[in-house]
N, C-alpha and C positions, 0 to 999 in steps of 0.2 A: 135151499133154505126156505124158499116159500111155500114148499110142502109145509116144513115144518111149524113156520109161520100159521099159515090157514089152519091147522090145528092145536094151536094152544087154549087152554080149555080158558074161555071167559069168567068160569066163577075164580080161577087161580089170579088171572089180572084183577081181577075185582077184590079177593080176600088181601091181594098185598096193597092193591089203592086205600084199601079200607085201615090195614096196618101203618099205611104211610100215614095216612090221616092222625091215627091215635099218635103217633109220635110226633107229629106236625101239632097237635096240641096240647102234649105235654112238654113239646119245648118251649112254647108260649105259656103256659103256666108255670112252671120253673122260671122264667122273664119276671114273668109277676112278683113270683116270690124273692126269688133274687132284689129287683128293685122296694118291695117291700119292706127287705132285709137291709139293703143301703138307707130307706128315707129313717129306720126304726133306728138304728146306729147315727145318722146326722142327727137326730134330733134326741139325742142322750136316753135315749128310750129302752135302759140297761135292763129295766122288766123283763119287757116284752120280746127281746133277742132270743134269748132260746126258745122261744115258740115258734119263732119265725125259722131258727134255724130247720128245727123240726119239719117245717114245713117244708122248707128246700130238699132236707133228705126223703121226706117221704115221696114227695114227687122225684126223685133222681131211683127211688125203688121203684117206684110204678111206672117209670120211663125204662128202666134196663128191662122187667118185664115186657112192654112194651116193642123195645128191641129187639127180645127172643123171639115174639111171635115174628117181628117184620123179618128175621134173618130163615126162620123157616118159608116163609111166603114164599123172598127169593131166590131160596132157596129151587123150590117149587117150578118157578116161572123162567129160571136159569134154567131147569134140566128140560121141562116141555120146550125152548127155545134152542136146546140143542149148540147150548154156549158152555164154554169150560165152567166152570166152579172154584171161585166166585165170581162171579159176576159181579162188576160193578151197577149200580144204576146208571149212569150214564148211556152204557154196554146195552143193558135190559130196552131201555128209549128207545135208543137205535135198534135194536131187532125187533122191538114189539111191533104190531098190526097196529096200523090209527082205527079209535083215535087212542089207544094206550101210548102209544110212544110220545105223544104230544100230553099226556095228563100226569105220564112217568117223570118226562121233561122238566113240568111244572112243580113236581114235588121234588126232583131235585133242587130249583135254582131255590125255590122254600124253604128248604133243612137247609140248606148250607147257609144261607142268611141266616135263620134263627142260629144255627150251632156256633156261627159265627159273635153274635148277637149275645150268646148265653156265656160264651169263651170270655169277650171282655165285659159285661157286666162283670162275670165273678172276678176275673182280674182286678177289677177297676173299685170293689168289695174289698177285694184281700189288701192290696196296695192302702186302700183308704183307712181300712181298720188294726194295720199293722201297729200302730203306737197307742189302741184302743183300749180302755183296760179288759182283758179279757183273752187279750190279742187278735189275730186276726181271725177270722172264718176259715175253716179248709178250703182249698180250690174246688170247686165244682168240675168234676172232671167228665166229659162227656162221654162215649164209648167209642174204644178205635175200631170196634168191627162196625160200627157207625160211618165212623169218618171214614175209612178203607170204601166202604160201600157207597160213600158220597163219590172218593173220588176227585176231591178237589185242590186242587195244585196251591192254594191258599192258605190250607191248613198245617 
């Protein structure tokens, strides 16, 4: 394995660190908009709701784009690492070369907070606006090739 190791090509760790990032902040902008979408519904602000909502789907568009690319990255970093398919992130950590395995690390314990984070805001959205006139917002539903790839016993 540490043949294999020593030769994973640094731009492939780099293009999916770079992937993890973009989705590391569209799951923080989606937060945004979510909590935006909560303060605009507490304060009867029935205008301004479908904008808002707008705005939660367009960022959960730009986020599964988003996805695709990270799911080819790893795609990518799985097979130079000479691991089954799929490979989890956790998986990818543990075999990459430091310091990727420590910055992979890093972006998992990330996403799984934020997905976490983004899981019960919309919950906590939908529950609150269920007697709303209008009724409630759809669930925010995140990506299970996401979740799958986080890996986390929590979700």
């Amino acid at each position: 394995m540490d043949a294999v190791v020593s030769r994973v090509p640094e731009q492939a760790l780099e293009e999916l660190s770079t992937a993890l990032w973009r989705v590391r902040r569209l799951l923080e902008l989606l937060l945004f908009r979510l909590e935006e979408e909560r303060l605009l519904a507490r304060a009867d602000s029935a205008r301004w709701l479908p904008g808002a909502r707008r705005e939660v789907d367009e960022v959960q568009d730009r986020l599964h784009l988003a996805e695709l690319v990270r799911a080819l990255g790893s795609e990518q970093v799985t097979a130079a690492l000479g691991l089954d398919s799929p490979a989890t992130l956790r998986e990818l950590a543990a075999a990459a070369p430091e310091p990727w395995g420590h910055i992979l690390g890093s972006h998992r314990e990330a996403l799984v907070a934020s997905v976490a984070a983004v899981r019960a805001l919309s919950e906590a959205n939908r529950r609150w606006a269920e007697d709303a006139p209008g009724g409630a917002p759809p669930q925010v539903r995140v990506s299970p090739s996401l979740v799958d790839f986080l890996d986390d016993p929590l979700q």
